[in-house]
VMD Tcl script that draws the C-alpha trace (Angstrom):
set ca {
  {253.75 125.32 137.24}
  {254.26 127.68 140.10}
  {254.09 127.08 143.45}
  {251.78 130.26 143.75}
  {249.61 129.45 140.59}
  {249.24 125.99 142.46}
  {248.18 127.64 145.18}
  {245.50 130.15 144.02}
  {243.85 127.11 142.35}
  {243.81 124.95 145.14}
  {242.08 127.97 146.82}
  {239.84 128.70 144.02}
  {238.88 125.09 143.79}
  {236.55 124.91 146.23}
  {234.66 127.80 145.65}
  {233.69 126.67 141.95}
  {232.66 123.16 143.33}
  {229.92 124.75 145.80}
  {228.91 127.38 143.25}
  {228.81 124.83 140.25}
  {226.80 121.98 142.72}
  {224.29 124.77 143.96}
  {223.37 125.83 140.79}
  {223.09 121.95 139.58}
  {220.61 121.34 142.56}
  {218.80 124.12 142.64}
  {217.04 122.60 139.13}
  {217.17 119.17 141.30}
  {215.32 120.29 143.67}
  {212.67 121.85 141.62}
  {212.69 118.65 139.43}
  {212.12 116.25 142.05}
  {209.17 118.10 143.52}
  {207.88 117.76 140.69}
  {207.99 114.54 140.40}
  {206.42 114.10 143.70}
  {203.35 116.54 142.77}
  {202.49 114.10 140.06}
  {202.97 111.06 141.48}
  {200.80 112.19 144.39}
  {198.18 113.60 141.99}
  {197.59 110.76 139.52}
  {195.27 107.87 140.41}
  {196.97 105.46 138.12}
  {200.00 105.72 140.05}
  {198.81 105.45 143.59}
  {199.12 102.17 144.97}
  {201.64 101.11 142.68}
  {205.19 99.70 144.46}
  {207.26 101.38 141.86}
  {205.66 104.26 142.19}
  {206.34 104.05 145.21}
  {209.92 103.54 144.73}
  {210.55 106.53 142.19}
  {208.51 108.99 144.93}
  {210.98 107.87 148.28}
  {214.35 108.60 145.19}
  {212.79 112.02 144.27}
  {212.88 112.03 148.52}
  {216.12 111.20 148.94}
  {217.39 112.96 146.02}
  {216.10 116.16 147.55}
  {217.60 115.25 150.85}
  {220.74 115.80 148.98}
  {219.87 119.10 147.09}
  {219.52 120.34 150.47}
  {222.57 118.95 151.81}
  {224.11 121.15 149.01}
  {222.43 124.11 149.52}
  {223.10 124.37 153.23}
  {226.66 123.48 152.52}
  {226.49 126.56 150.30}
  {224.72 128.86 152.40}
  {227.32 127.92 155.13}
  {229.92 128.63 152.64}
  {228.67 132.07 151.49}
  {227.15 133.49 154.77}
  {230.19 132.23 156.88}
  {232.92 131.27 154.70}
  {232.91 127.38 155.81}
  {233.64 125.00 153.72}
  {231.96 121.41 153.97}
  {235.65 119.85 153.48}
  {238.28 121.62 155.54}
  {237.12 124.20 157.71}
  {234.39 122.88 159.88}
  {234.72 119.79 161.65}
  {231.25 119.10 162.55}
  {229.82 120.00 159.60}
  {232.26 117.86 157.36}
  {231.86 114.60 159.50}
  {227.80 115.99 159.13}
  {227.46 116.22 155.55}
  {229.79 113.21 154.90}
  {227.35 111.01 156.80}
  {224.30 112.81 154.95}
  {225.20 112.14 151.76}
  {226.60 108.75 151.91}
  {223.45 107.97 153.36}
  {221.34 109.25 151.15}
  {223.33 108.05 148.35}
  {223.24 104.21 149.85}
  {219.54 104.50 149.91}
  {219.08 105.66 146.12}
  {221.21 103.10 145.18}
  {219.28 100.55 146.75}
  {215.63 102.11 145.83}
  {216.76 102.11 142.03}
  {217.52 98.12 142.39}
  {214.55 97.52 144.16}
  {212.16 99.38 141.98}
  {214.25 97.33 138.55}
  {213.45 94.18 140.56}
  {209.90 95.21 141.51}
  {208.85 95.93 137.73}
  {210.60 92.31 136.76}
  {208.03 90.78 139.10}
  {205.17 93.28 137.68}
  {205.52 92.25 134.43}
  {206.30 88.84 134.58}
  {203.94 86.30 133.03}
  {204.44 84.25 136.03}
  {201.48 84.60 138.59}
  {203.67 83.81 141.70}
  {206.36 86.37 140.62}
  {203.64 89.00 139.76}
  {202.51 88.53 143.59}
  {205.83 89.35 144.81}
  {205.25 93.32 143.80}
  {203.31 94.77 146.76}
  {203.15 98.30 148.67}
  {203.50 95.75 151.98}
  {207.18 94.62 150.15}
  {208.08 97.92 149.39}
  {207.35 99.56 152.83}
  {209.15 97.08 154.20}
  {212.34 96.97 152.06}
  {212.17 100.89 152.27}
  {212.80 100.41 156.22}
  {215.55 97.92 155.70}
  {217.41 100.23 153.60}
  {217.05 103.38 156.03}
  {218.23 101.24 158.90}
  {221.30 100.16 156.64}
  {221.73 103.51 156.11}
  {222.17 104.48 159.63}
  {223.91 101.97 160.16}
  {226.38 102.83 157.43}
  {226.45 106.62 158.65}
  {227.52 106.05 162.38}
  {230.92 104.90 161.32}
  {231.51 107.75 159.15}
  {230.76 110.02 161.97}
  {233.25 107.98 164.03}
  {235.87 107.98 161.77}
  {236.18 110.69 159.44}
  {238.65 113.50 159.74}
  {240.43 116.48 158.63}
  {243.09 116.08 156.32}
  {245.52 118.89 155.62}
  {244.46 120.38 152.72}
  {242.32 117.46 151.20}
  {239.05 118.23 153.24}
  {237.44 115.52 155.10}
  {238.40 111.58 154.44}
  {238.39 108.49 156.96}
  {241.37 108.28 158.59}
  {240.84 104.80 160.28}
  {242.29 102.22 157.87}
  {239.62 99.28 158.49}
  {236.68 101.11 157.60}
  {238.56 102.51 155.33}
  {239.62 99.75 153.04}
  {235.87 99.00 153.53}
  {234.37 101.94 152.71}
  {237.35 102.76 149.62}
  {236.86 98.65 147.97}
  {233.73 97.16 149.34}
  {231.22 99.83 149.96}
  {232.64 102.23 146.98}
  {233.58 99.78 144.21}
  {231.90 96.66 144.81}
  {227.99 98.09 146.12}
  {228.31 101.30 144.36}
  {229.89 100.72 141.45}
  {229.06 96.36 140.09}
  {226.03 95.48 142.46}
  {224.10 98.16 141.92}
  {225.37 98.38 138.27}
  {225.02 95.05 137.64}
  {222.00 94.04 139.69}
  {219.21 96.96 138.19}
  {220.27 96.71 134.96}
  {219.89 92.87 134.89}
  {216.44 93.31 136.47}
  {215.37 96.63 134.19}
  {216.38 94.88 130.95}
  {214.54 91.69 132.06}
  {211.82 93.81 132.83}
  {212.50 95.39 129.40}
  {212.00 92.18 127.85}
  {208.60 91.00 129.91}
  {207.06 94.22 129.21}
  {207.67 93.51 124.88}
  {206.00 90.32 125.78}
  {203.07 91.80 128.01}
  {200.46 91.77 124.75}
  {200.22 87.75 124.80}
  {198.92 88.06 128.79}
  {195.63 88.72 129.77}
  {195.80 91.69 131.18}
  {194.16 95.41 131.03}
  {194.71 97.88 128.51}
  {195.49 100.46 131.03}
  {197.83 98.24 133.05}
  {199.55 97.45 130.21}
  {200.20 101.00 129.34}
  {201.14 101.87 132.69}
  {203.74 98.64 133.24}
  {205.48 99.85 129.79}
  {205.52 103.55 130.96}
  {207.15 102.60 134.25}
  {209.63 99.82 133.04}
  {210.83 102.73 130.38}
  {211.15 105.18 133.05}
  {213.25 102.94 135.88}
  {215.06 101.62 132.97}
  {215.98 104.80 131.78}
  {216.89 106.24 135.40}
  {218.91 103.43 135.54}
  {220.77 103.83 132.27}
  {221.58 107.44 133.39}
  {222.58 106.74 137.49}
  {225.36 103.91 135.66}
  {226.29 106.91 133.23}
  {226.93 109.55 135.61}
  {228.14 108.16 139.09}
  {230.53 105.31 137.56}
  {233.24 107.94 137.06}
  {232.43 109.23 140.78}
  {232.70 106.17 141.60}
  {236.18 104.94 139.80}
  {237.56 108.52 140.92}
  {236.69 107.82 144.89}
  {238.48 104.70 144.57}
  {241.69 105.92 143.07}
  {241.97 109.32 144.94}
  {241.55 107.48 148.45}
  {244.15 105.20 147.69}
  {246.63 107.74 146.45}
  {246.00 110.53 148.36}
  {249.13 110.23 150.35}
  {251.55 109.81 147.86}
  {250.51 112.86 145.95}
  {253.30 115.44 146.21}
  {253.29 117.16 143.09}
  {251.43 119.97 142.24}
  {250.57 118.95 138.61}
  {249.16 116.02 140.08}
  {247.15 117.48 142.67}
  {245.63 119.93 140.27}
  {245.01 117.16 137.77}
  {243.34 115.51 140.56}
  {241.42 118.33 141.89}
  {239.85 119.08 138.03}
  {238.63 115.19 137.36}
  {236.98 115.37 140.95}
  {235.32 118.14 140.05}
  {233.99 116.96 136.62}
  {232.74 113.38 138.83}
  {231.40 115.20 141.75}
  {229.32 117.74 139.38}
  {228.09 114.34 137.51}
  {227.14 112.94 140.57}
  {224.78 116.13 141.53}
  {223.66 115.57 138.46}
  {222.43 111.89 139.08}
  {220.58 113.26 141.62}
  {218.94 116.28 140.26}
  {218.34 114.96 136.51}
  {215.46 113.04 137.16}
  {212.55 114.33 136.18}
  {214.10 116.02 133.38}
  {215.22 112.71 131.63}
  {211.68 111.20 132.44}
  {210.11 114.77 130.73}
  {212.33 114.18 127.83}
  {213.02 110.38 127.34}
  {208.71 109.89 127.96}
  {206.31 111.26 126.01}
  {203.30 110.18 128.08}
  {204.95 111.24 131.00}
  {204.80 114.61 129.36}
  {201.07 114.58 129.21}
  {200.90 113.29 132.73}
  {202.71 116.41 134.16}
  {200.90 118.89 131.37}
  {197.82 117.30 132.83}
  {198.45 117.66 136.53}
  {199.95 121.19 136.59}
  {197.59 122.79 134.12}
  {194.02 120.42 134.94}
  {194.67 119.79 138.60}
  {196.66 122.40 140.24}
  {196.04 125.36 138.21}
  {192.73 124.91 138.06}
  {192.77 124.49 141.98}
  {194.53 127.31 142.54}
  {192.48 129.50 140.28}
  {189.19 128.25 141.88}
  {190.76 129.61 145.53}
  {191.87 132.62 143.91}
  {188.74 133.50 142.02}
  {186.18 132.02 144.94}
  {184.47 135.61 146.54}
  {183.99 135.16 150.12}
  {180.24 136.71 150.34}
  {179.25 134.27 147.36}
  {177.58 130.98 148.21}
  {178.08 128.59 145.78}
  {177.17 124.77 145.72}
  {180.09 121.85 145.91}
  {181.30 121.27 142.41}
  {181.25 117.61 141.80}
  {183.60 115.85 139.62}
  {182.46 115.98 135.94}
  {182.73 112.29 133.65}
  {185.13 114.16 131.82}
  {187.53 114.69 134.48}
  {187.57 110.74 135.35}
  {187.64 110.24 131.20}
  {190.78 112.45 131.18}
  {192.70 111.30 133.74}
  {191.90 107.55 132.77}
  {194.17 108.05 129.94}
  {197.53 108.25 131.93}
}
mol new
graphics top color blue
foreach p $ca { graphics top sphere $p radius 0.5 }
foreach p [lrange $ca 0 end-1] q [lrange $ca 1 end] { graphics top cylinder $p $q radius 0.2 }
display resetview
């Protein structure tokens, strides 16, 4: 291959990441507010720690939607790139969505863990899921994740061509083996799906307890949804994750161009499944759950279009009495 054809596509590389990413989290964005708008709106799920959980990764998720779409907007309305033309923003963005990407990781183990204790037929383990827990794991893992980001800050750097990577070699043999491969890629593999498929397995068992009708609905809903969001983040960011490990450990002994273009086309394949992760959400819920289904049918088309019509239609010289809830609304809703 020629040294100019290497060239152009190092050049055009970039430009299809940020487009392709953009367009992936544009749907992510829309997807997780969605998910929030229902989870807000239904009384079943308030007040419920995995809930909970699933609401602050829609959060974080579209902390990184926006990450992407400023990094695009930067790209388009001043020709930055996140990677190799602005140092700020790189060491910025870097930080962002490592962050981000530290707390989703542990949110998803916490919420597998959370429905283990829900739907045990222990008492002592079913006390162990509370909001009170969950606020206060939430915390620990922002602070972890600040923690995490000031080093990045510190220590990442231009590169050449290559964009932003750490150039300091402590924290980066921790960042490239430990924090990569081992939390990324086997803890949080290994640790939510042992607790999701436990949870799996308590919730084909939940008939013999004595518990409601309703809460057993809503406990198998739940333990199908985290285990299925878990089944997908292992999917998609495993191959981010084996990619990162290689490319920072080779990326100065690459020299020739086949390579680097090889390189370049898997990273982009990993880092558009990783958007993905992040924006696929509430799609896979919509398609993998059928009640879930209902739930948003029911919420967009009972609560807030009905809402919104009512402020639409209301006529300002009109005096009309405070509609109270009908029985049929609470009847409805009781279902999901």
């Amino acid at each position: 291959m020629t040294t100019t054809a290497t060239e152009k596509y190092i050049h055009i590389s970039p430009y299809f990441i940020i487009y392709l990413n953009a367009f992936i989290s544009i749907f992510g964005l829309f997807g997780n507010l969605l998910n929030i708008i229902v989870f807000i709106n239904l009384r079943s799920f308030r007040r419920n720690p995995c809930v909970f959980y699933l609401m602050i990764d829609a959060i974080v998720n579209i902390g990184k939607n926006i990450v992407t779409h400023i990094s695009f907007i930067l790209f388009i309305g001043f020709s930055i790139t996140a990677n190799s033309n602005s140092f700020i923003w790189c060491k910025i963005k870097t930080m962002l969505i490592n962050s981000f990407s530290l707390i989703s990781m542990l949110i998803t183990c916490f919420a597998a863990l959370d429905q283990f204790f829900a739907t045990s037929p222990h008492y002592y383990l079913r006390r162990r899921s509370t909001l009170k827990l969950s606020y206060r794991v939430t915390i620990l893992s922002i602070f972890c994740a600040i923690l995490f980001g000031i080093p990045i800050i510190l220590y990442c750097d231009i590169y050449s061509t290559v964009g932003c990577i750490i150039r300091n070699s402590r924290f980066f043999f921790y960042y490239s083996y430990i924090h990569v491969l081992l939390l990324y890629g086997i803890f949080h593999s290994c640790i939510s799906s042992l607790f999701g498929f436990l949870a799996f397995r308590n919730v084909r068992c939940i008939i013999r307890q004595r518990i409601q009708i309703v809460r057993r609905r809503l406990d198998r809903q739940l333990t199908a949804m985290v285990l299925i969001r878990i089944i997908f983040s292992i999917i998609l960011s495993l191959p981010y994750v084996i990619y990162c490990t290689y490319y920072l450990n080779v990326i100065d002994f690459i020299e020739n161009s086949v390579q680097v273009i090889s390189i370049r086309i898997i990273g982009i394949i990993c880092s558009s499944l990783a958007v993905i992760n992040t924006s696929a959400s509430f799609y896979i819920f919509l398609i993998f759950c059928t009640r879930y289904r209902h739930q948003v049918k029911f919420v967009l088309t009972k609560k807030l279009w009905k809402q919104l019509r009512k402020k639409i239609c209301l006529r300002h010289n009109q005096i009309k009495p405070a509609n109270e809830p009908s029985m049929n609304d609470y009847t409805t809703e009781a279902k999901f």
